[in-house]
N, C-alpha and C positions, 0 to 999 in steps of 0.2 A: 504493500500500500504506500503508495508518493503523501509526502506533505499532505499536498492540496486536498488531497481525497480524505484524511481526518478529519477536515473541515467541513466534510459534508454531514448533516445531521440525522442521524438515524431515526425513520420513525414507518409507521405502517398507514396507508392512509385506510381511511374510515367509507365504507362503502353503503352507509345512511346517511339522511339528515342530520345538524344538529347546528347550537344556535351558532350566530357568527364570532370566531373568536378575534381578538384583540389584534392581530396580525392583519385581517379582513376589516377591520374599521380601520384601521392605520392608514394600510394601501387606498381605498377610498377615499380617505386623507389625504394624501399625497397626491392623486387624480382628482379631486375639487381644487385642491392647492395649486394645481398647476393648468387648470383650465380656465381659474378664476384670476390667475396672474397673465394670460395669455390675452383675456379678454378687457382687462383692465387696460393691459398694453395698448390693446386697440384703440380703446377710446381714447386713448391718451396719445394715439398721432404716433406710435412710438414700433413703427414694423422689428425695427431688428430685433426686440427684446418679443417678439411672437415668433419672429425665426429659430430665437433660441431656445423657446418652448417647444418650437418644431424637430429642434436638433435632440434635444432632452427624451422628446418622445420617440425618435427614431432607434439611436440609441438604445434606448430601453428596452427596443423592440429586439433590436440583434440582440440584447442579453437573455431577455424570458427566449430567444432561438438558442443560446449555448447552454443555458440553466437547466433545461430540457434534460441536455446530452449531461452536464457536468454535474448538476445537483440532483436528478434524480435517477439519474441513467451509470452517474458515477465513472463516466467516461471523460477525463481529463482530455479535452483539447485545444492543440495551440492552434489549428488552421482555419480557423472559421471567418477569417477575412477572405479566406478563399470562394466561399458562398455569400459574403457580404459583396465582394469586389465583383464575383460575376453577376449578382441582383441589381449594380450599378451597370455594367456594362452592358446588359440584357436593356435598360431603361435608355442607354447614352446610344446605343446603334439603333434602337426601332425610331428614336427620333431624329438623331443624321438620318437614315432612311425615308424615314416622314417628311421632314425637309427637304431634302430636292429628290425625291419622287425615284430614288435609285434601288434597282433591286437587291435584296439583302445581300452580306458579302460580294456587293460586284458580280453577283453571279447572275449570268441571264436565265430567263427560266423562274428566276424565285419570286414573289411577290416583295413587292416594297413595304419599307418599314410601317411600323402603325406610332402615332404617338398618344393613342387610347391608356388609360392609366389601367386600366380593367384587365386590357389584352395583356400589355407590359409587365403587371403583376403575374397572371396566368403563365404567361412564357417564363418569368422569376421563376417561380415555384416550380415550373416542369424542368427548366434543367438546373435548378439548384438540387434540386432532389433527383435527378441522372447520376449527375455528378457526387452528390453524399453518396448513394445504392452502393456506385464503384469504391468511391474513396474507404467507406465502412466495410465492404465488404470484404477488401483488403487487411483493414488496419484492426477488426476486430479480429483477426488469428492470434493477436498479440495484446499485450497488455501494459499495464505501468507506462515505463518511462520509455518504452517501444511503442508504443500506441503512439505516445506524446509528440515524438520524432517522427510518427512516419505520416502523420497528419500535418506538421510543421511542413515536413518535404514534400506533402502534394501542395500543400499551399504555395510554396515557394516555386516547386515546377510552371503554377500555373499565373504564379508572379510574373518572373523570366519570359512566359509565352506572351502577355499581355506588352510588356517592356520592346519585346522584338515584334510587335506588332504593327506596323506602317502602316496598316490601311486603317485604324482606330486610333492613329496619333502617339501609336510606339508611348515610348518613356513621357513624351509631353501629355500625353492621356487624349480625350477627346471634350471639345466643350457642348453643350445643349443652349441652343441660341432660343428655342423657345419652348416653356416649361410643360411636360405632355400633360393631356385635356381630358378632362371628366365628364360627360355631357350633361349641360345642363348646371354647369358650376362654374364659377371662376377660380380656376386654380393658380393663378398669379394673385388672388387675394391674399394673404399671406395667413388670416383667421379661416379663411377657407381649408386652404392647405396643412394648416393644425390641425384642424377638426376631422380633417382624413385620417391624419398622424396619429392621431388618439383614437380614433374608430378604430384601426389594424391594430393598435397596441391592447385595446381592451377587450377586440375579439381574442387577440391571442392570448389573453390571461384566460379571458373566460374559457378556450377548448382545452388550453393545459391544464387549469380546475378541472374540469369535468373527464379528462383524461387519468387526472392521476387520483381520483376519486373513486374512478373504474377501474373492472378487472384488469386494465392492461397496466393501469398506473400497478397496482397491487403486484404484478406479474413484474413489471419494471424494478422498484423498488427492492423486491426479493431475488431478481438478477445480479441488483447493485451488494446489495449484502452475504448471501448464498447462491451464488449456481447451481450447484450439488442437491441441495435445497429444491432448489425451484423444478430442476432436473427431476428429479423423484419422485415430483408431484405431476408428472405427467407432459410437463411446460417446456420447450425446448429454449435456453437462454439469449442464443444468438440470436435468432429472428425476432427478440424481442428488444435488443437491443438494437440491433438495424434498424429497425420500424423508429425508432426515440431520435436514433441518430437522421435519419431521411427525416423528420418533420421537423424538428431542431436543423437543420440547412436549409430550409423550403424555409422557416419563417426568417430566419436569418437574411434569406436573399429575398426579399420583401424589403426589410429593412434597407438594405444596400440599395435597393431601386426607389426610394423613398428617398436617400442620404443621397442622391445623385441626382436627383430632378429638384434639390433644396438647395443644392451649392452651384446648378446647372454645368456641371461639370464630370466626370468621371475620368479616376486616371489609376494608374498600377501603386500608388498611394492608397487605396482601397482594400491593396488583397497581400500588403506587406504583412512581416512576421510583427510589425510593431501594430496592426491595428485586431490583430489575434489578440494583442496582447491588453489592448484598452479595454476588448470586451470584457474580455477576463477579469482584469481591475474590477470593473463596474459591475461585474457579479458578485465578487469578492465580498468588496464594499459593501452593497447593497445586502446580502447574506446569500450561501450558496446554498441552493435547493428548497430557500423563501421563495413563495410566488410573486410576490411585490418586491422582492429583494433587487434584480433589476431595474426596475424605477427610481427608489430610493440610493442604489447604488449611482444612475444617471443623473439623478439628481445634482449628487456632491459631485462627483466628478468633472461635470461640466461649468457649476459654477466656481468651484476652485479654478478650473482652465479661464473661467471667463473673469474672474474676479483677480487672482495670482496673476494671471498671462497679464494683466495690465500691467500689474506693479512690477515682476521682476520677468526676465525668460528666462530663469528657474525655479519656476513655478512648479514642476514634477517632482526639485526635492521634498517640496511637501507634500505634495500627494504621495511619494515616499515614505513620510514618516506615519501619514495617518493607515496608509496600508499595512505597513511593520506593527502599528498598535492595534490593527482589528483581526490581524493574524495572531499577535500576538495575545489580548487580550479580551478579545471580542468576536469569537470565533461563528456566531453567527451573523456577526454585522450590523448596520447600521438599523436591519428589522429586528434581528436580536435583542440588541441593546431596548427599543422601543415597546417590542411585544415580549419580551422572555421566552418561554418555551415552549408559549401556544403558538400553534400551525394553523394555516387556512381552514378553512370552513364552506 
């Protein structure tokens, strides 16, 4: 068992009803707290500070997609910029495409891009989840600190691919000249645009509740703790672990096509080992295998980045120190500390 993996907190989840615990009014908390700050913004003339509520929620989003695989799946990985980065670039080529009317990769024969936010997502999720089937399919033969590395080395293979990429803008990345369209919505509104951000981040608390509420959550969990266990009851542990890891990359690359149509930008910045490693953070943070732990964890993160980044550009040593103290001292994190040792509900 690695470090990281003590940190995750053992428990069984409950397959009834019952009332809501302290964790679940938090997280609720947290989500009024940041829709009532986004909308304040608004009225207040004041876009970038809705942007960054934007960025908070997107964020949040890749985390409840790694929280999935690391907190209840107990699957330690570093690569998941690699289904972040390809959910942006999924979002960055349908709209080059969409814009001048050219068929996808240059190729004749193919139809031309869409810059439908609905489509964009839909294509997100089909080959983010291609992509995780293989990469898991791989990387669960192994475990610990081989797992760790051989998920860092797809991610980095598919770095280098995007880097030597010319026809998507290679290493300078590619930019999105106009933001893709939702019908019937202004998605250049920027409270518009949050209010998508927080849709896709609240759907995805609510199917991971109700996942891991259920048999598979229950099947999940006793993968993560016994296999042998789980084994003997009839339950085979791998394909249950694939299943956590493929839906944990599907929402992950949502997120990245969200963080890509918000910076209008997409570049191989995206699918580096260092943006593996923020999500990571902000799970950490947040608490690992809390359902709102990703929120809370994007929370601080971002405003430390937005708040520190002003004052010095070492601003990381202190998120440095505050991660050293909830490893060291706080090992459920920032919901931890807040809820104690009640779990969602």
């Amino acid at each position: 068992m690695t470090s990281l993996e003590s940190h995750i907190p053992s428990r069984s989840p409950s397959l009834g009803r019952r009332p809501l615990s302290r964790e679940t009014v938090i997280g609720w908390g947290l989500i009024l707290v940041l829709v009532a700050a986004a909308v304040f913004a608004h009225l207040a003339g004041e876009p970038f500070y809705v942007n960054l509520a934007s960025r908070i929620a997107i964020v949040a989003l890749a985390g409840v997609g790694l929280n999935l695989a690391l907190g209840f799946g107990g699957m330690v990985s570093f690569g998941h910029a690699a289904f972040f980065g390809i959910g942006g670039y999924v979002a960055g080529i349908g709209a080059f495409h969409a814009f001048d009317q050219s068929p996808l990769f240059g190729l004749s024969g193919l139809p031309a891009g869409s810059d439908l936010m609905p489509v964009l997502w839909l294509s997100a999720l089909l080959v983010c989840g291609l992509v995780a089937y293989a990469i898991g399919a791989i990387s669960l033969g192994t475990s610990g600190v081989y797992f760790i590395m051989i998920t860092l080395a797809f991610a980095q293979m598919i770095y280098y691919f995007a880097v030597s990429w010319p026809t998507y803008g290679g290493e300078d990345g590619l930019p999105i000249y106009i933001r893709n369209s939702l019908p019937g919505l202004d998605t250049n509104n920027p409270l518009v645009f949050f209010t998508l951000c927080m849709a896709l981040l609240g759907l995805a608390l609510f199917l991971t509740q109700r996942w891991m509420n259920a048999r598979f959550g229950a099947a999940l969990t006793m993968a993560r703790l016994n296999e042998t266990r789980l084994a003997t009851a009839g339950v085979e542990p791998r394909p249950i672990r694939l299943a956590a890891f493929v839906i944990s990359g599907m929402i992950t690359g949502v997120a990245g096509a969200l963080f890509a149509d918000l910076n209008g930008f997409v570049g191989p910045s995206m699918l580096s080992w260092h943006r593996s490693g923020e999500i990571m953070v902000i799970v950490i943070l947040g608490g690992v295998g809390r359902l709102c732990g990703p929120l809370a964890g994007a929370i601080l993160f971002v405003m430390m980045e937005t708040l520190l980044g002003g004052l010095t550009e070492y601003w990381q040593l202190f998120l440095g120190v505050v991660l050293l103290a909830v490893v060291l001292f706080a090992r459920g994190g920032v919901m931890g500390l807040l809820a104690g040792r009640e779990r969602y509900a």
